[in-house]
C-alpha positions in Angstrom: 232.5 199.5 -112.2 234.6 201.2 -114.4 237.4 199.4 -116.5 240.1 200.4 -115.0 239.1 198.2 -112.0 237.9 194.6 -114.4 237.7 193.9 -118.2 235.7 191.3 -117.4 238.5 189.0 -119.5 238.8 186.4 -116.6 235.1 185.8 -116.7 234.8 186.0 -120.7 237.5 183.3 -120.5 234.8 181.1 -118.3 231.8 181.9 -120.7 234.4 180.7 -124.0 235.1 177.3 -121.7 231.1 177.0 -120.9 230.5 177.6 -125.3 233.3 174.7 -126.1 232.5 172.2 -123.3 228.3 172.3 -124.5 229.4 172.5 -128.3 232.2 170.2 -128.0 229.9 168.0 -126.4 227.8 167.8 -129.5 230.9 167.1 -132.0 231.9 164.2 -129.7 228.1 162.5 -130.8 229.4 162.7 -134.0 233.3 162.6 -134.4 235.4 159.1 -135.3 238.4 159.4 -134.0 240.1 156.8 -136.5 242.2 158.4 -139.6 240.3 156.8 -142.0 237.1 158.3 -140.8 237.6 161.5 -138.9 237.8 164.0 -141.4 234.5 162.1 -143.4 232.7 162.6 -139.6 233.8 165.9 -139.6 232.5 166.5 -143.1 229.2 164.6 -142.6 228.2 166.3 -139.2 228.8 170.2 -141.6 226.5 168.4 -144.1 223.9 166.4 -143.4 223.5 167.3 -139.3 221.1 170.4 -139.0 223.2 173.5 -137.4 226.2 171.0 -137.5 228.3 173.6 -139.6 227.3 176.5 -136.8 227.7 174.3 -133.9 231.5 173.5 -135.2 232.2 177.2 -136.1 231.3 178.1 -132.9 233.7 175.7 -131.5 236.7 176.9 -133.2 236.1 180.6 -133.0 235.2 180.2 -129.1 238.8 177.8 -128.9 240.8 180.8 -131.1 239.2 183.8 -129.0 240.0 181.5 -125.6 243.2 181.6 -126.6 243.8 185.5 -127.3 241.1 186.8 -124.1 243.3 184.6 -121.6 246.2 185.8 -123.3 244.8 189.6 -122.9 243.9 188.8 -119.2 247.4 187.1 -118.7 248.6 190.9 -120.1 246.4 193.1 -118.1 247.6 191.5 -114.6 251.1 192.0 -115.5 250.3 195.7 -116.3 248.1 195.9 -113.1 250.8 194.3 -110.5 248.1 191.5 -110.0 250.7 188.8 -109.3 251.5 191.2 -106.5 250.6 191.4 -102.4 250.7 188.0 -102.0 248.7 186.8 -105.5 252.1 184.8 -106.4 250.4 181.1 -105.8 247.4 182.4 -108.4 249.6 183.7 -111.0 251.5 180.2 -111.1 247.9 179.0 -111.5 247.0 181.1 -113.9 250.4 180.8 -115.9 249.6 176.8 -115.9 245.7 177.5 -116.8 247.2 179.2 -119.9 249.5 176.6 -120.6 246.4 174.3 -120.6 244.7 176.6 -122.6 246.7 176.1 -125.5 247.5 172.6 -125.1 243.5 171.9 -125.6 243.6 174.7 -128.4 246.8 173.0 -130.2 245.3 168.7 -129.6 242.1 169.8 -131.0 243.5 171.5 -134.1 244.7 168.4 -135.6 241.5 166.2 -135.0 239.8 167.4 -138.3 242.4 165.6 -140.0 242.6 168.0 -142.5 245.9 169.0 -144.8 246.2 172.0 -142.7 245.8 170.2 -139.2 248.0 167.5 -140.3 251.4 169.5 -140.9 250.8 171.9 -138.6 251.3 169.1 -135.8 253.5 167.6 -137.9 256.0 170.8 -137.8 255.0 171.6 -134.1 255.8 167.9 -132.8 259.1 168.1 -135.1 260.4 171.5 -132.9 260.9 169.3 -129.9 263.3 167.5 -131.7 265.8 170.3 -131.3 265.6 169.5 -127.6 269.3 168.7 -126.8 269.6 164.7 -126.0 265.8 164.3 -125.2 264.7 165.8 -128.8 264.1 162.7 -130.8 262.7 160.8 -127.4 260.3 163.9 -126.8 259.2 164.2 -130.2 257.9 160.6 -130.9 256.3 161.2 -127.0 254.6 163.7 -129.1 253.5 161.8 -131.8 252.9 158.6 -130.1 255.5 156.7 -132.9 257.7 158.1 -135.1 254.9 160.0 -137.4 251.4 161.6 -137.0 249.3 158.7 -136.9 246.5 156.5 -135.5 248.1 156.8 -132.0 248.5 160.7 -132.1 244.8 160.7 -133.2 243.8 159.1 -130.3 245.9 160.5 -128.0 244.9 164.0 -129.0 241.4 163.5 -128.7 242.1 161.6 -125.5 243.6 165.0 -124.2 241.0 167.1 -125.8 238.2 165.5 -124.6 239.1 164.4 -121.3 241.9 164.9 -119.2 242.3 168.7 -120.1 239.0 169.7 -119.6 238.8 168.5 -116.2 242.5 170.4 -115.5 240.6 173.5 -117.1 237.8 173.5 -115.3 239.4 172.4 -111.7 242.1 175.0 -112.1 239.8 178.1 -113.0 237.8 177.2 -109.9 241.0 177.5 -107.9 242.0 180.4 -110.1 238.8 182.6 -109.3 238.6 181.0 -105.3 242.1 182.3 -105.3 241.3 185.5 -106.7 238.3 185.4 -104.0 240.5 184.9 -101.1 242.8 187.3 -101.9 239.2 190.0 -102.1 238.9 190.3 -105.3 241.2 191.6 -108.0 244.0 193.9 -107.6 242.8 197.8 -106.6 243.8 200.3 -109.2 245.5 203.3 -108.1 242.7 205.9 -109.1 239.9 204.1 -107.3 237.0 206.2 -105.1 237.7 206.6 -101.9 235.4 208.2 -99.2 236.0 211.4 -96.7 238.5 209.0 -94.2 240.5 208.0 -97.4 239.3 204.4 -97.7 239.0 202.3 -100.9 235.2 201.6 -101.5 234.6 198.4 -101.8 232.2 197.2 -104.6 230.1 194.7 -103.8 229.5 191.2 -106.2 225.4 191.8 -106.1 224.9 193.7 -108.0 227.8 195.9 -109.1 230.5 193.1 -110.5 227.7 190.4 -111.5 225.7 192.9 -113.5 229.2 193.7 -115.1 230.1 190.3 -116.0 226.6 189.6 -117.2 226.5 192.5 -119.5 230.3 191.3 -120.7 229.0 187.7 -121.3 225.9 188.2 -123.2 228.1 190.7 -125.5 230.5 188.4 -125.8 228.0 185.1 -126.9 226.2 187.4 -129.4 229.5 188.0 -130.9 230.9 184.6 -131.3 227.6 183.7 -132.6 227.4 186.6 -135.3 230.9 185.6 -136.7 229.7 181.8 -136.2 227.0 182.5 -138.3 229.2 184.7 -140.9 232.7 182.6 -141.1 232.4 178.9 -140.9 235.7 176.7 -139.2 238.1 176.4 -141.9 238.2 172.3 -143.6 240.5 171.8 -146.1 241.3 168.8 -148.2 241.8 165.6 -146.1 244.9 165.0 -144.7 248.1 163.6 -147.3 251.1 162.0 -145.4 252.7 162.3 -148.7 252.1 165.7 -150.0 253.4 168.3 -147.8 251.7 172.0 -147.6 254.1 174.4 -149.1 254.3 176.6 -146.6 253.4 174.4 -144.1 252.5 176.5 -141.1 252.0 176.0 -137.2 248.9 177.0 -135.6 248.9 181.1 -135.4 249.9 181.1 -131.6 252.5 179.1 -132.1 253.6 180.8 -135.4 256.4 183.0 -133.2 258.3 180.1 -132.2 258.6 178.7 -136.1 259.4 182.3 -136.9 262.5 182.1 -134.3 263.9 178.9 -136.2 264.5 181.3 -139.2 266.5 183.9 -137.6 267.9 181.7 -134.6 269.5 178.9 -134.3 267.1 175.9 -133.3 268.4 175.4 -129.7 268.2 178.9 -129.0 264.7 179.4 -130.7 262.8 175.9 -129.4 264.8 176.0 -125.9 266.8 178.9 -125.0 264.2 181.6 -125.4 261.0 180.2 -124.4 262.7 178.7 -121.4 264.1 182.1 -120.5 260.8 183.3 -121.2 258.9 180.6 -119.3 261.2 181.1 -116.2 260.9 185.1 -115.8 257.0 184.6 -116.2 257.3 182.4 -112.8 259.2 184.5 -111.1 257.6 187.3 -111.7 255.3 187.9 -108.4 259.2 187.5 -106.7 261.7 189.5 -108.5 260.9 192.5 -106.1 259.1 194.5 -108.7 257.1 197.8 -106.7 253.6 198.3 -107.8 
């Protein structure tokens, strides 16, 4: 099966989930999710746990790369028409799964505690208070209080670890039933067809499954390779009283703190990814030909 027809990026998004469910798993034996011991956990389980270190870099490289690949496979069905022929229900699913996506990416990257983790919630959480009328109200929501504290701790690893897994994994088994239903993904113009002019369909067994296998295992031995190579980043424990200078937000959410520079905040924390947010759903209906 030839790329034009599948990357394979939905299903390396499902082999990313499968590596931070099982190593996630392990950091939960592990992690205190308290302030005052959370980041000493986090340091003890790199220390003194055999494989700890690997086990945690492989968690935050497969969260990072989960992250860009559903971001590329968000991409590749906009290019392809894939929200078209009646695939508009899936690509609101897909949009949310996303959505999800970085929510679990952005809760876990302040449970280390860290300097870095700290601030970068602390100036994500503060861009909702540009939110006209519901900024201030929204961003203690955020925080759970007025600051980054015990209750935002708990609450994020709350999220992490419960509620948006299951929302993950339920919606990417509607996401690829969906996709199922609808016989399979979107047919690219150049495909084979046969002497009657007919699209030849590929079969699952052994075409696509041999595909997606091959994709997988590629995709494992690299996360585990750079694992191995690049640990997770730890910096100094987190300071409420000594800001990073620059304090940064999480890379994916690094645009939107650009936008405050050249924009005005309404336009850059509301007006723009509202605008943007809105066209994305409407997409599959805007009467776009493939």
């Amino acid at each position: 099966i030839r790329f034009t027809h599948t990357c394979g990026l939905g299903g390396m998004s499902l082999v990313l989930l499968a590596l931070l469910l099982v190593t996630g798993s392990l950091l939960m034996l592990a992690y205190t999710p308290v302030p005052g011991d959370a980041y000493a956990s986090i340091e003890r389980f790199e220390s003194a746990v055999q494989f700890g270190a690997f086990v945690r870099a492989i968690h935050h490289w497969s969260a990072n790369l989960l992250v860009l690949v559903a971001g590329l496979h968000l991409l590749r069905v906009v290019f392809t028409g894939g929200f078209l022929e009646g695939r508009g229900v899936n690509w609101l699913v897909g949009l949310g799964l996303f959505a999800a996506i970085a929510a679990s990416a952005f809760t876990g990257y302040l449970l280390p505690w860290d300097q870095l983790a700290y601030w970068a919630a602390t100036i994500v959480t503060g861009m909702a208070g540009y939110v006209p009328g519901a900024g201030p109200a929204l961003a203690t929501l955020l925080r759970g209080g007025e600051e980054i504290g015990p209750a935002t701790l708990a609450t994020y690893y709350a999220l992490h670890t419960q509620w948006l897994p299951i929302l993950l994994l339920a919606g990417a088994g509607f996401h690829f039933w969906r996709v199922r239903r609808a016989k399979g993904v979107v047919v690219p113009p150049d495909a084979r067809r046969d002497a009657q002019g007919r699209i030849e369909q590929m079969k699952f067994l052994p075409y696509l499954l041999w595909r997606e296998l091959a994709t997988a295992l590629v995709l494992v031995a690299a996360v585990t390779l750079l694992a191995s190579l690049v640990r997770a980043p730890l910096g100094p424990a987190a300071n409420p009283g000594l800001s990073l200078n620059p304090a940064k937000a999480p890379w994916y959410f690094l645009g939107f703190q650009e936008l405050l520079v050249h924009l005005h905040p309404l336009f850059a924390v509301v007006v723009v990814p509202l605008l943007g947010a809105l066209a994305l759903v409407a997409l599959p209906w805007l009467g776009f030909a493939k």
